[in-house]
mmCIF file of the C-alpha atoms, coordinates in Angstrom:
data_MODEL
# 
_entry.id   MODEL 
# 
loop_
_atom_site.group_PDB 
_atom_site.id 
_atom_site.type_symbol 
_atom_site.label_atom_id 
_atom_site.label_alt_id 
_atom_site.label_comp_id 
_atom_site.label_asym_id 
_atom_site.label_entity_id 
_atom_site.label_seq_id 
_atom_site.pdbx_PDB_ins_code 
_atom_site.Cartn_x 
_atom_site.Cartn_y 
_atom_site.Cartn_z 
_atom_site.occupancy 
_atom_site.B_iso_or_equiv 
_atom_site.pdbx_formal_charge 
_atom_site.auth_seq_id 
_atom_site.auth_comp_id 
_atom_site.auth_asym_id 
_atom_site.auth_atom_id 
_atom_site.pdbx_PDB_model_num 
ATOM 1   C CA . UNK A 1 1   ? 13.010  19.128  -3.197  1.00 0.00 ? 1   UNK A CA 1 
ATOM 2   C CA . UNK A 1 2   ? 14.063  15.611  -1.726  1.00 0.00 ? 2   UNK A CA 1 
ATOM 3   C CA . UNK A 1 3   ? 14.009  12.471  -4.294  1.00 0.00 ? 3   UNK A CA 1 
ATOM 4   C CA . UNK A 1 4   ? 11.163  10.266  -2.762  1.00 0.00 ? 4   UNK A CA 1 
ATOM 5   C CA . UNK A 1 5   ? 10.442  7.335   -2.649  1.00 0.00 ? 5   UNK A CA 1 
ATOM 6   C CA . UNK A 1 6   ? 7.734   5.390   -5.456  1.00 0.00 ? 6   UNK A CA 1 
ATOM 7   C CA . UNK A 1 7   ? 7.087   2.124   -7.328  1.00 0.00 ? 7   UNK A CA 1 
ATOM 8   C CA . UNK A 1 8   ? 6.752   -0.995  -5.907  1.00 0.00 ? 8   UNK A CA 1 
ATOM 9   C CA . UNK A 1 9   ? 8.868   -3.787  -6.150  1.00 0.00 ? 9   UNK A CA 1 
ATOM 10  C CA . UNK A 1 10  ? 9.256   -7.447  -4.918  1.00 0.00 ? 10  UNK A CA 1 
ATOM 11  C CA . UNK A 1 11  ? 12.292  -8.938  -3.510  1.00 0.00 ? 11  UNK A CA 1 
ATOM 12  C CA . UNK A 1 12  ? 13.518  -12.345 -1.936  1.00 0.00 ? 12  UNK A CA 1 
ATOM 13  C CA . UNK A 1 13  ? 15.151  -12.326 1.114   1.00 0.00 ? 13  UNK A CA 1 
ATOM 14  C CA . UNK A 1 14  ? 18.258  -14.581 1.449   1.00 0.00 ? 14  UNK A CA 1 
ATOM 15  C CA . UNK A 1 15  ? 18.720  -17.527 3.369   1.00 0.00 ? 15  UNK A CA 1 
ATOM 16  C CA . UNK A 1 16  ? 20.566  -15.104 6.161   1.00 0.00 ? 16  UNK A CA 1 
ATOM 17  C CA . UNK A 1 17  ? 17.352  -13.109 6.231   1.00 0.00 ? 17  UNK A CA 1 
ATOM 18  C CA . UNK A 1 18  ? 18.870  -9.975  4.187   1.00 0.00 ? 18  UNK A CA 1 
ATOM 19  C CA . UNK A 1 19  ? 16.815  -8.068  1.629   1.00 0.00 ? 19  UNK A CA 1 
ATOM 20  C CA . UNK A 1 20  ? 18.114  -6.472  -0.775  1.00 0.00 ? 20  UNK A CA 1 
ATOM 21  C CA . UNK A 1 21  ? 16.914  -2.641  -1.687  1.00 0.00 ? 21  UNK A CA 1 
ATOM 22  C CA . UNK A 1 22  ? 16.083  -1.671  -5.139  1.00 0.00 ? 22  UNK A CA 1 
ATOM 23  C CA . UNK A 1 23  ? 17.922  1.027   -7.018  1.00 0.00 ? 23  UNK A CA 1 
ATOM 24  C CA . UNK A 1 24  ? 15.854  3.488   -7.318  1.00 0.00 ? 24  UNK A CA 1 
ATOM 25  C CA . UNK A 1 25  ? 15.526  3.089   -3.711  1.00 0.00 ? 25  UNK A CA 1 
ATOM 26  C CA . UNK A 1 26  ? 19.504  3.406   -2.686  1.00 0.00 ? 26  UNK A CA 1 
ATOM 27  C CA . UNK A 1 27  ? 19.820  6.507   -5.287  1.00 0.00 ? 27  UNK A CA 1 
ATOM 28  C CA . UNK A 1 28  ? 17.782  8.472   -2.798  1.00 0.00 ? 28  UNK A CA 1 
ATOM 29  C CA . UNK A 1 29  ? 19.241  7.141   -0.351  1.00 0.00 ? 29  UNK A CA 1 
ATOM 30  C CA . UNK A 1 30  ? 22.763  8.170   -1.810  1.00 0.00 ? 30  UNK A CA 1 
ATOM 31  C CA . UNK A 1 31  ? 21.554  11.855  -2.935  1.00 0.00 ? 31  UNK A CA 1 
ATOM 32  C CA . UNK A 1 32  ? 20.932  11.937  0.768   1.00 0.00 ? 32  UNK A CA 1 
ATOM 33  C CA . UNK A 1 33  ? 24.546  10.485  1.696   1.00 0.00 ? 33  UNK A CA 1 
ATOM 34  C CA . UNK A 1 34  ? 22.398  7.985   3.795   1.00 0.00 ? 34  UNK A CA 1 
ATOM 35  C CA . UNK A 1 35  ? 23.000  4.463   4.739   1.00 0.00 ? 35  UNK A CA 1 
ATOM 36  C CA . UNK A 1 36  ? 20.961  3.409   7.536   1.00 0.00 ? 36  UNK A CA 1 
ATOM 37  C CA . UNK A 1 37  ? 17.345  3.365   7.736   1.00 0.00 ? 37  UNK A CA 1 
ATOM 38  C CA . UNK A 1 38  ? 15.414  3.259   10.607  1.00 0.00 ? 38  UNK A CA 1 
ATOM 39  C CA . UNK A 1 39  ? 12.572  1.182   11.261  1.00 0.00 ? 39  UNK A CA 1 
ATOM 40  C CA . UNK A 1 40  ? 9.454   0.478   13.150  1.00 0.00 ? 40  UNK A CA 1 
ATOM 41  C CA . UNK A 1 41  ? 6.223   -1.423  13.372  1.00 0.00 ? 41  UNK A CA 1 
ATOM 42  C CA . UNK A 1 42  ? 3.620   0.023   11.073  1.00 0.00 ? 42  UNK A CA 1 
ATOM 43  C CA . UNK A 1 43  ? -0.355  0.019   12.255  1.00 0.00 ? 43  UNK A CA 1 
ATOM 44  C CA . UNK A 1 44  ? -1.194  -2.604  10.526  1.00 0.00 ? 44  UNK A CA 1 
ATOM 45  C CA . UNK A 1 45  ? 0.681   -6.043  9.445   1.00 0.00 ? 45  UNK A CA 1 
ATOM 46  C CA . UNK A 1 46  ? 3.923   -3.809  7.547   1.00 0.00 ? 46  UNK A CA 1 
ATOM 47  C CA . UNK A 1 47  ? 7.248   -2.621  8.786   1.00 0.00 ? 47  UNK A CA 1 
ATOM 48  C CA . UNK A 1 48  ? 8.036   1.256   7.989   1.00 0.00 ? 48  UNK A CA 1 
ATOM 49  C CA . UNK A 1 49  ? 11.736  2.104   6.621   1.00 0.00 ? 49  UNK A CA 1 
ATOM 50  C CA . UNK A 1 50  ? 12.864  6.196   7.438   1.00 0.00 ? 50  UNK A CA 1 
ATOM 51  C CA . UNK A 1 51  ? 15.966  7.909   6.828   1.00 0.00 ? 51  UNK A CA 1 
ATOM 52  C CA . UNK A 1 52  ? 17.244  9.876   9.483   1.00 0.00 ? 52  UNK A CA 1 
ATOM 53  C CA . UNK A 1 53  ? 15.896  13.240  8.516   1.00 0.00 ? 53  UNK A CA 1 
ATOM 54  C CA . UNK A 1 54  ? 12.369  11.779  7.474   1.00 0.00 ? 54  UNK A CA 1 
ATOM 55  C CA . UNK A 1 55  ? 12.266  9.869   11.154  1.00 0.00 ? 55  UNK A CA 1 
ATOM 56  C CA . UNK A 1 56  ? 13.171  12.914  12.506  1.00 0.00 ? 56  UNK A CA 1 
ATOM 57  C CA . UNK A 1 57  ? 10.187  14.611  10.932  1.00 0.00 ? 57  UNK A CA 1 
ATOM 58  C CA . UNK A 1 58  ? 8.459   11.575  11.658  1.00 0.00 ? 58  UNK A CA 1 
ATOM 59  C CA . UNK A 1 59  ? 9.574   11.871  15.658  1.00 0.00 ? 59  UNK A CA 1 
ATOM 60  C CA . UNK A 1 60  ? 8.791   15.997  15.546  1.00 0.00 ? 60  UNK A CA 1 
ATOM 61  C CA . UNK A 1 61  ? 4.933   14.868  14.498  1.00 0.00 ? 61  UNK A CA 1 
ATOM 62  C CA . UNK A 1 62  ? 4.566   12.728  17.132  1.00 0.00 ? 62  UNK A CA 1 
ATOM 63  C CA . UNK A 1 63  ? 5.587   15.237  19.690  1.00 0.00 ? 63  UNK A CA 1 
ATOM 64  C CA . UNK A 1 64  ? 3.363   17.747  18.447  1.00 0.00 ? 64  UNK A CA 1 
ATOM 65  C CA . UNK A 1 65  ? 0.173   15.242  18.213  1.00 0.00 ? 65  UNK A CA 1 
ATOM 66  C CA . UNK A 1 66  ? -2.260  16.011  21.274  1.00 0.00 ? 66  UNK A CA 1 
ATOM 67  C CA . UNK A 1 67  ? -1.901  12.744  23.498  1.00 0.00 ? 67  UNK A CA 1 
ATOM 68  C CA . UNK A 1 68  ? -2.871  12.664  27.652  1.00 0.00 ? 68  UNK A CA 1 
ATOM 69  C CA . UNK A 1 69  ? 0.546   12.137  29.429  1.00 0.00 ? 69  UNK A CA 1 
ATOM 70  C CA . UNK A 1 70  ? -0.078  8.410   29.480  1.00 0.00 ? 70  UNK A CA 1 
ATOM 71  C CA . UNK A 1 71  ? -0.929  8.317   26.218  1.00 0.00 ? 71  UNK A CA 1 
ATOM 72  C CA . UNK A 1 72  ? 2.318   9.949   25.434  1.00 0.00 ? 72  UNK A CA 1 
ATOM 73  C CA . UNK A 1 73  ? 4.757   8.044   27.510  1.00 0.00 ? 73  UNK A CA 1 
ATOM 74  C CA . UNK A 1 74  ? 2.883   4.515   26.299  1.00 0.00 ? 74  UNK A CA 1 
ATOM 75  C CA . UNK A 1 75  ? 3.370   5.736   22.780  1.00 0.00 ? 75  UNK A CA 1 
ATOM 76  C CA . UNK A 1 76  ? 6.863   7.010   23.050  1.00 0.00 ? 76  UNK A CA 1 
ATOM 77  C CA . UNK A 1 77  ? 7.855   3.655   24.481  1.00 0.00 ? 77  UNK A CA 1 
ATOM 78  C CA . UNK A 1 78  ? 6.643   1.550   22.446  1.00 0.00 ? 78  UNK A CA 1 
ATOM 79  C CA . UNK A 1 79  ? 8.014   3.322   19.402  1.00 0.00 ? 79  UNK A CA 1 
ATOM 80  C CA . UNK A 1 80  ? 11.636  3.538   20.898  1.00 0.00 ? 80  UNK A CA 1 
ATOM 81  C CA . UNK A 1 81  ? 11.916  0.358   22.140  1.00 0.00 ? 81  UNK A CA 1 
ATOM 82  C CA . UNK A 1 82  ? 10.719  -1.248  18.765  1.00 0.00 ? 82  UNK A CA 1 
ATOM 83  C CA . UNK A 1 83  ? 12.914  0.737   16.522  1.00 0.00 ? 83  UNK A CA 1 
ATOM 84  C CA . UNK A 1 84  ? 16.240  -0.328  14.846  1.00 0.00 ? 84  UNK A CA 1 
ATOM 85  C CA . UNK A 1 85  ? 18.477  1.239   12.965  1.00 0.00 ? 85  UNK A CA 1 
ATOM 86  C CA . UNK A 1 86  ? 19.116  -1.154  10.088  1.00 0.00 ? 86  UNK A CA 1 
ATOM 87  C CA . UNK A 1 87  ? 22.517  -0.777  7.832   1.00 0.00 ? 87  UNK A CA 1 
ATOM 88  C CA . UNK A 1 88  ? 22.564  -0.576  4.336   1.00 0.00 ? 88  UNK A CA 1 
ATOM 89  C CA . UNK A 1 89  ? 25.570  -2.993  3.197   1.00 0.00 ? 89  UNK A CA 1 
ATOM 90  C CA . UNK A 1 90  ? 27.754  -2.434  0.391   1.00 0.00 ? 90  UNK A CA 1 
ATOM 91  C CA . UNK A 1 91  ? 25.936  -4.309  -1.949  1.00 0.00 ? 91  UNK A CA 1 
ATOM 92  C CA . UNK A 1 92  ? 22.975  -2.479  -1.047  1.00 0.00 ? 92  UNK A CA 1 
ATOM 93  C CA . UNK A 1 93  ? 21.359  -4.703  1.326   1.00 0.00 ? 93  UNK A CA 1 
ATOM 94  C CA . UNK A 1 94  ? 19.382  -4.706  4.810   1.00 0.00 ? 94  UNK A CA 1 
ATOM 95  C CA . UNK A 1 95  ? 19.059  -7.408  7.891   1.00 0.00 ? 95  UNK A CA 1 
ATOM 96  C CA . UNK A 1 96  ? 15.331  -7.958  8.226   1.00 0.00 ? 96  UNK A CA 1 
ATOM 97  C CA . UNK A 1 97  ? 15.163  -8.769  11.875  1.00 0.00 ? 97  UNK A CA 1 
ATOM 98  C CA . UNK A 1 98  ? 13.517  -11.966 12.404  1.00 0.00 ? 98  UNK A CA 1 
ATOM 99  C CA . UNK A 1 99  ? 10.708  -10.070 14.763  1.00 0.00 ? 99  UNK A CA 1 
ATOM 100 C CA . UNK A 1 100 ? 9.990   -7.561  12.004  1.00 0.00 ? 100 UNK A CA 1 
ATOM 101 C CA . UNK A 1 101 ? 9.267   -10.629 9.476   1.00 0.00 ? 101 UNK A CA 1 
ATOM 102 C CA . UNK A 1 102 ? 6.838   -12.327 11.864  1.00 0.00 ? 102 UNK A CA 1 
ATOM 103 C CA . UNK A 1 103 ? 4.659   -9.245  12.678  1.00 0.00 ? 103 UNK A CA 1 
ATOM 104 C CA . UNK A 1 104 ? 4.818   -8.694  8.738   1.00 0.00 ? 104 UNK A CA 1 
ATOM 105 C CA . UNK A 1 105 ? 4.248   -12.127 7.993   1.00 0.00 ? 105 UNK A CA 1 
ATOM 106 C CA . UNK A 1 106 ? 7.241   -12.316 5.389   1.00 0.00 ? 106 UNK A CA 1 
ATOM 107 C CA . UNK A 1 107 ? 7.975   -15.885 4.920   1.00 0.00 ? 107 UNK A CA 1 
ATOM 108 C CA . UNK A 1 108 ? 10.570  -15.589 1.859   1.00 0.00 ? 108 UNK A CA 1 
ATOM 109 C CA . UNK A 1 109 ? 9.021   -12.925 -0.227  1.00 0.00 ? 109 UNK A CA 1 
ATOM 110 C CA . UNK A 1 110 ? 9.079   -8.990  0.175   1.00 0.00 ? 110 UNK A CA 1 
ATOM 111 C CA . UNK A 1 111 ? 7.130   -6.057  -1.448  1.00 0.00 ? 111 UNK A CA 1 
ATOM 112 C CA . UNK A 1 112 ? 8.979   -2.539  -0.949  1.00 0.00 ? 112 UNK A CA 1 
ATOM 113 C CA . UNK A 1 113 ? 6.428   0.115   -1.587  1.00 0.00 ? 113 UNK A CA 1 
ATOM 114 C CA . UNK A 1 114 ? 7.756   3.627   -1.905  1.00 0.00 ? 114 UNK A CA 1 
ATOM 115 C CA . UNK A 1 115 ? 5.349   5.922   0.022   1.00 0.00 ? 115 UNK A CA 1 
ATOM 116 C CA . UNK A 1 116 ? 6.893   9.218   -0.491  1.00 0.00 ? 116 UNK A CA 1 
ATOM 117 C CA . UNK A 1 117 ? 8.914   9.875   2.543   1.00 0.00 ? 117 UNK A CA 1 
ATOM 118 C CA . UNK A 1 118 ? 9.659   6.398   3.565   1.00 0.00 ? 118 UNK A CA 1 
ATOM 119 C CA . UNK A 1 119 ? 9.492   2.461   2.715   1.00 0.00 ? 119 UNK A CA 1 
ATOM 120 C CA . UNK A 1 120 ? 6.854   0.113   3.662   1.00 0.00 ? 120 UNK A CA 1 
ATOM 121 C CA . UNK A 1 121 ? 7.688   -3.555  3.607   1.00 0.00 ? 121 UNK A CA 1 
ATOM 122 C CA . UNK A 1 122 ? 4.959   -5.821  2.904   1.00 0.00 ? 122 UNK A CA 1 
ATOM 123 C CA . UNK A 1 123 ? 4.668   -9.566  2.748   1.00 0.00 ? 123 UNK A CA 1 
ATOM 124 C CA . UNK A 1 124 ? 3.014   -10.462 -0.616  1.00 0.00 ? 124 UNK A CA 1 
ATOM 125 C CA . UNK A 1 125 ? -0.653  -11.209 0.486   1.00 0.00 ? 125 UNK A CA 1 
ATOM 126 C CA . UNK A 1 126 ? -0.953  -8.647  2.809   1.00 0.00 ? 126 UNK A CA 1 
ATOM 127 C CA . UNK A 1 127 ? 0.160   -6.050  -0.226  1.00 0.00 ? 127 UNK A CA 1 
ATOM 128 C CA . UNK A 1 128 ? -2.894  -7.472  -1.976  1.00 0.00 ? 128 UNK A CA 1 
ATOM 129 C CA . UNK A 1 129 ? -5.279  -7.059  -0.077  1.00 0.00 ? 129 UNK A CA 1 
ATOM 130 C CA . UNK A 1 130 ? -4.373  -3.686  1.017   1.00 0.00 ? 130 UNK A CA 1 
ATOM 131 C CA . UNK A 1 131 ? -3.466  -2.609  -2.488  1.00 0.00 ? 131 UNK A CA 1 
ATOM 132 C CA . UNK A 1 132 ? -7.069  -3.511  -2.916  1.00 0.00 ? 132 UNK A CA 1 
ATOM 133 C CA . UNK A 1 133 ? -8.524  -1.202  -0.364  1.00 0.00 ? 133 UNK A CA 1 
ATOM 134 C CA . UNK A 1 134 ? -6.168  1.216   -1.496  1.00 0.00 ? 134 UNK A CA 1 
ATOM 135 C CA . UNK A 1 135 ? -7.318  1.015   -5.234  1.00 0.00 ? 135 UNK A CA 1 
ATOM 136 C CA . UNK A 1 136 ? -11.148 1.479   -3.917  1.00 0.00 ? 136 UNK A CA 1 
ATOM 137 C CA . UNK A 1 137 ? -10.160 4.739   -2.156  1.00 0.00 ? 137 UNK A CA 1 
ATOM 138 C CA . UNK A 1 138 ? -8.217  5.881   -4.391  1.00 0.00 ? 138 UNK A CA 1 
ATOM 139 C CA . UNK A 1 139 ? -10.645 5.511   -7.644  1.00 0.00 ? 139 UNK A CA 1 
ATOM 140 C CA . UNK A 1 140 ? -13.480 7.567   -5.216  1.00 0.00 ? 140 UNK A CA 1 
ATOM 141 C CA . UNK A 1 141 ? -11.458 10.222  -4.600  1.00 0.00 ? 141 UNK A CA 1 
ATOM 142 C CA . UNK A 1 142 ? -9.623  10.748  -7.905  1.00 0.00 ? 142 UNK A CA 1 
ATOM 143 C CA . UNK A 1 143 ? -13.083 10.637  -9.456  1.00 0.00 ? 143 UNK A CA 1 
ATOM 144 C CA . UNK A 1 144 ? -13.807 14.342  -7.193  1.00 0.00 ? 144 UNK A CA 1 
ATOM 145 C CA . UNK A 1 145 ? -10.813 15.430  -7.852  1.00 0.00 ? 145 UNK A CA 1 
ATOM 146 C CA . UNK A 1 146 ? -11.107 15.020  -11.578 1.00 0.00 ? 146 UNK A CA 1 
ATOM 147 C CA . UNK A 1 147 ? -14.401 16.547  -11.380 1.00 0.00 ? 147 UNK A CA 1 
ATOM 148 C CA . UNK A 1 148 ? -13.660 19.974  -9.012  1.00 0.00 ? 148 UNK A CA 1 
# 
């Protein structure tokens, strides 16, 4: 099995707009001999970070979710023109395109949560309140787990 991704951290970006990835983060991204990351507009107010293989995966879902032809070609669109491949520098760090901060709201600030398969990038409020919602979900659900 893959390393994942997990924990949450928060970063500053730098003046040029670079962020810098945690370590835990770029040692799976080394065991994978990776150093790009792809990313892409998440549903809500986040950006989503893949490796290759994972948007691959990612890309092979999409193709086999039922969508009218419309559907499909509005989706596919909008996905591909709104992803970049972003490089992982030397020191271990990423450009955060400036359009990627706005529809994230990042001002200075930056939460990387590791969701498994990929990165989310949060700005700090917005992890709140979702982390909130999240929390709520998650205490229902662990509470029928615990109890099958």
């Amino acid at each position: 099995m893959l390393p994942t991704f997990v924990a949450t951290y928060q970063h500053a970006l730098d003046d040029k707009g670079r962020l810098s990835i945690p370590r835990k983060f770029l040692e799976v991204l080394e065991s994978r001999r990776e150093d790009q990351l792809w990313a892409f507009p998440g549903v809500r107010k986040f950006v989503l970070l893949y490796p290759l293989a994972e948007y691959q995966a990612y890309r092979e879902r999409v193709e086999r979710t039922p969508m009218e032809p419309a559907e499909a070609d509005s989706f596919e669109r909008f996905l591909c023109s709104q992803t970049k491949v972003l490089q992982v520098d030397k020191p271990g760090r990423i450009l955060l395109p400036r359009e990627f901060r706005e529809l994230a709201e990042i001002d200075d600030q930056v939460v990387l949560v590791g969701a498994r398969d990929h990165i989310e990038l949060w700005s700090p409020a917005n992890w709140s309140e979702q982390l909130g919602q999240d929390r709520d979900r998650y205490q229902q659900k662990a509470a029928s787990i615990v109890r099958a």
